[in-house]
C-alpha positions in Angstrom: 32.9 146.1 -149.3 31.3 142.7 -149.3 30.9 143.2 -153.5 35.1 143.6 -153.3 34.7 140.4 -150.9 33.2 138.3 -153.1 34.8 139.6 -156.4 38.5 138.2 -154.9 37.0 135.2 -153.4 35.9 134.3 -157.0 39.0 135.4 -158.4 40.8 133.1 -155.1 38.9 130.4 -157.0 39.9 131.3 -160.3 43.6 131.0 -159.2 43.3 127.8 -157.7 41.9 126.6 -160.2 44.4 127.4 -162.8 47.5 126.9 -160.6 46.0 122.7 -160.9 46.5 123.4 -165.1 49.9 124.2 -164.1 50.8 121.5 -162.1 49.5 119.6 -165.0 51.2 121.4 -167.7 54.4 121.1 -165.3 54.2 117.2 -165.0 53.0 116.9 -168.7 56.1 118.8 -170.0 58.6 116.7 -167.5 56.6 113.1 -168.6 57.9 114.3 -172.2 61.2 115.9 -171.9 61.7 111.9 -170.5 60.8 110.3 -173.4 62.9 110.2 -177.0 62.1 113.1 -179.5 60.4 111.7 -182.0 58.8 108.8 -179.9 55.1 108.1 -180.7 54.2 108.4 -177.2 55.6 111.3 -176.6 52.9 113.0 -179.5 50.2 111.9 -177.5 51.2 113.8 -174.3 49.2 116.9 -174.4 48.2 119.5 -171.6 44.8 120.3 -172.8 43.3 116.8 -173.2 43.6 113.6 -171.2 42.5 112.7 -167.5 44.4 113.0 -164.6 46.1 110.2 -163.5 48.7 109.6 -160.4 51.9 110.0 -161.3 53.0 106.6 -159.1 50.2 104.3 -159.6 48.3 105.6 -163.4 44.9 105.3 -161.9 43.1 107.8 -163.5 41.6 110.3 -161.3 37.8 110.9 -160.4 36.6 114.3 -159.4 36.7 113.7 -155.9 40.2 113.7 -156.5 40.6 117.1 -158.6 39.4 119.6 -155.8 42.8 122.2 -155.4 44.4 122.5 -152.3 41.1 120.5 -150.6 41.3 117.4 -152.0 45.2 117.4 -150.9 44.0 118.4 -147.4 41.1 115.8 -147.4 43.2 112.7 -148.7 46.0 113.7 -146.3 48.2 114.4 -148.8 48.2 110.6 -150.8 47.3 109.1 -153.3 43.2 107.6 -152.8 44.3 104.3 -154.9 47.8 103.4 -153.9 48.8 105.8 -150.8 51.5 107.1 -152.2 52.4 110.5 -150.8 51.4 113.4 -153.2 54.0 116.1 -153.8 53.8 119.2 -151.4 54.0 121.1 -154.8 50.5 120.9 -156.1 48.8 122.6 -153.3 51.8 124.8 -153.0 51.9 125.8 -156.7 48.0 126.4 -156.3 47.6 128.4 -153.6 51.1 130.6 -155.4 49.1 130.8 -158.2 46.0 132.2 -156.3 47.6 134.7 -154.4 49.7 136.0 -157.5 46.8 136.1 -159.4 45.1 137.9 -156.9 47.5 140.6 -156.2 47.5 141.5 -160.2 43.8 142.0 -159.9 44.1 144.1 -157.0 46.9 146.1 -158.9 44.7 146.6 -162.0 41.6 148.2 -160.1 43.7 150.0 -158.1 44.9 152.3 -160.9 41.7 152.4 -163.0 38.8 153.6 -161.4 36.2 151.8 -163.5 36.0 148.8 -165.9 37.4 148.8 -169.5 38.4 146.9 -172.4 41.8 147.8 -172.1 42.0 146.8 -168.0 40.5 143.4 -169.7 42.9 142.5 -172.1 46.0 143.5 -169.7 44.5 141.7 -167.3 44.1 138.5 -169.3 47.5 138.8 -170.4 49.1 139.4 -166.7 47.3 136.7 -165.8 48.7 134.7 -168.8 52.2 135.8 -168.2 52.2 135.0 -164.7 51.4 131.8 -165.5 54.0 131.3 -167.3 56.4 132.5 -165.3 55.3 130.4 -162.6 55.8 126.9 -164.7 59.2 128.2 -165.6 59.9 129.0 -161.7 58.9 125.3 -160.5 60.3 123.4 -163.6 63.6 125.3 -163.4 63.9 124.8 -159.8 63.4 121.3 -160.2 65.2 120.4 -163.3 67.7 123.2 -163.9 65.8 123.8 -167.3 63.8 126.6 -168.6 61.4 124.8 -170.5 61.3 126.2 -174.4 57.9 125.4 -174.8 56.8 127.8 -172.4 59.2 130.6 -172.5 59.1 131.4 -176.3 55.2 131.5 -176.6 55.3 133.5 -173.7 57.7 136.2 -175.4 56.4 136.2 -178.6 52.3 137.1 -177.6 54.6 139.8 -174.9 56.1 141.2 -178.4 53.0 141.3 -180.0 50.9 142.6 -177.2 52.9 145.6 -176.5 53.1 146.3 -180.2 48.9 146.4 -179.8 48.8 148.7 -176.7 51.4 151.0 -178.6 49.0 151.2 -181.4 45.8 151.3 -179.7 47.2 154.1 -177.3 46.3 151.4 -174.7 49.6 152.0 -172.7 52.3 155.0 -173.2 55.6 153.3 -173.0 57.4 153.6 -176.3 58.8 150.0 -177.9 62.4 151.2 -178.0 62.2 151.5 -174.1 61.2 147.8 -174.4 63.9 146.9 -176.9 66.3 149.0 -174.7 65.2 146.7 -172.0 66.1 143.5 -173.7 69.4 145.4 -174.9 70.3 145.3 -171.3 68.8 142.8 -169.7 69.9 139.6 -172.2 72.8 141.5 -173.2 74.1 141.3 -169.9 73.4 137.3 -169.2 74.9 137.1 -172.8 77.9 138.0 -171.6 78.0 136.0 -168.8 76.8 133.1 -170.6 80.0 133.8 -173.2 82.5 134.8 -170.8 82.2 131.8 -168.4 81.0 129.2 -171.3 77.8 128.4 -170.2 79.0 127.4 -166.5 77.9 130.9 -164.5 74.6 131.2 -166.1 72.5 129.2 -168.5 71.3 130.2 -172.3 67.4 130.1 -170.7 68.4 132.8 -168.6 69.6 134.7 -171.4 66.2 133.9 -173.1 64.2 134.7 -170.1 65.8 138.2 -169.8 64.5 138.9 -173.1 61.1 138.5 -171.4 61.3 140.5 -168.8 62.9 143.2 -170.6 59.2 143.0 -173.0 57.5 142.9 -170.0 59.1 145.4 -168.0 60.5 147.7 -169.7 63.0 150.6 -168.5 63.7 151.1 -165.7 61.6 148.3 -164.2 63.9 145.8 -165.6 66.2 146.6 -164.0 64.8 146.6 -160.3 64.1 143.0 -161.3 67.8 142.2 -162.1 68.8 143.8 -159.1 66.2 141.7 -156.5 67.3 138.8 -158.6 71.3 138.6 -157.9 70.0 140.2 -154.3 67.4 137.2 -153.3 70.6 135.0 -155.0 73.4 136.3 -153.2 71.6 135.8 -149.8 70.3 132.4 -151.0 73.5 131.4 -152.1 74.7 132.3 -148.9 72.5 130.2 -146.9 73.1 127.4 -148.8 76.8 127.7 -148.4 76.1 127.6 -144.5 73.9 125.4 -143.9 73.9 122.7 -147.2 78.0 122.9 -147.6 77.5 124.6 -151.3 80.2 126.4 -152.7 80.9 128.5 -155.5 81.2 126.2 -158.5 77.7 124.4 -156.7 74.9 125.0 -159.1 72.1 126.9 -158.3 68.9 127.9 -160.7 69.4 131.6 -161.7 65.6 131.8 -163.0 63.5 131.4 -159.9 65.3 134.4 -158.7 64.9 136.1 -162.0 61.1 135.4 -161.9 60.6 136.7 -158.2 62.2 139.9 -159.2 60.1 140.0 -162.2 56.8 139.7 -160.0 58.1 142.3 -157.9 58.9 144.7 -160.3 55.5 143.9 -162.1 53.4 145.0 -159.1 55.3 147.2 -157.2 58.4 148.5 -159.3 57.5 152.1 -159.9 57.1 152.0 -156.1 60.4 151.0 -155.8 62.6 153.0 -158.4 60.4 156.3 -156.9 61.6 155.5 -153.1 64.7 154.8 -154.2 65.2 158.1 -156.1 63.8 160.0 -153.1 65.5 158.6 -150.7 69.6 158.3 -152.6 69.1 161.0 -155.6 67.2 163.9 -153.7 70.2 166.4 -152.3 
């Protein structure tokens, strides 16, 4: 009991810690999509090297100021140098990033009983995908972008990892239920992306289906489609109530997209089973 404890406090920790990379690879990515293409400046903007800095003053940032979630609670949420008021999203996106991160461990050693180099590697590659996702989630709800330079990375090791657990018998899903996945998944946005010209739903979407449907597979896929017009219809509605939206208002698809996938990813077989006992079962 205290081992299990400690183990998810350390991997609490771990989260935090890597939901601050994503705010950084989240503000990195906006600081050059705002620059010109093929500026010189824009080259030197990387995620992996480079000091923090506040994004309203440039003072570069000493560790004092790098603790997640406590050094936001500590400086009262603004900035040590200039007072500026730091953005609710950095402890928010942390602490996300903690508890997601959490719940895949959790999910992982609840279905093997002891360690393994197979629990390893999916677990280093959840915890790489849901990472991902959670860049596109905040980026796309603040820009109405699916960021490229996540998303295709983020399919292509999917691609390659299940072909790997296919081979190496780490995982029993055959890759046609994947590629049927995709099949249904993007080639439904597809459709909507064609039939409405690009005003109903956006090509990332159609891009970001093709991940899930990697990720997922049948018929998990499609328990995340479903959350995802079901957490936008009743989103949508709110927003028509209480913001004056309408119909033609527009709304990012992919943070509803990405909480279905989430779902699915953790308890989807859960769902699909209930559901098939509870509608299917005469």
């Amino acid at each position: 009991m205290i081992l299990n404890i400690i183990i998810g406090a350390l991997i609490f920790l771990f989260g935090v810690c890597i939901g601050s990379f994503l705010n950084c690879v989240i503000y990195r990515t906006e600081l050059q999509e705002d620059m010109p293409e093929n500026s010189p400046e824009r080259k030197k903007v990387s995620f992996l090297r480079g000091n923090s800095f506040c994004p309203h003053c440039k003072h570069q940032l000493s560790w004092k100021d790098l603790f997640p979630v406590f050094s936001f609670l500590f400086l009262k949420g603004k900035c040590r140098y200039c007072k500026a008021k730091i953005s609710i999203q950095y402890p928010l996106v942390e602490l996300a990033t903690a508890l997601i991160l959490l719940l895949i461990f959790n999910f992982q050693f609840s279905i093997y009983n002891q360690f393994s180099i197979s629990q390893f590697l999916n677990l280093a590659f959840l915890f790489y995908i849901a990472s991902a996702l959670i860049v596109i989630f905040v980026y796309d709800l603040k820009h109405y972008i699916i960021p490229d330079k996540v998303l295709i990375p983020a399919i292509i090791i999917t691609f390659i990892y299940n072909i790997l657990a296919i081979v190496l018998k780490y995982q029993n899903i055959s890759f046609i239920n994947y590629l049927l996945a995709v099949a249904i998944g993007a080639g439904l946005f597809l459709a909507i992306f064609l039939i409405s010209k690009g005003k109903a739903m956006g090509f990332g979407d159609v891009k970001l289906a093709i991940l899930m449907g990697l990720l997922l597979g049948l018929p998990n896929v499609l328990v995340a489609l479903f959350l995802a017009f079901f957490f936008g219809a009743i989103i949508g509605l709110i927003l028509m109530v209480f913001e004056g939206k309408n119909l033609k208002s527009e709304i990012p698809f992919g943070p509803f997209l990405i909480t279905g996938t989430f779902i699915a990813m953790l308890w989807g077989n859960q769902i699909v089973n209930w559901y098939l006992n509870r509608f299917l079962v005469f």
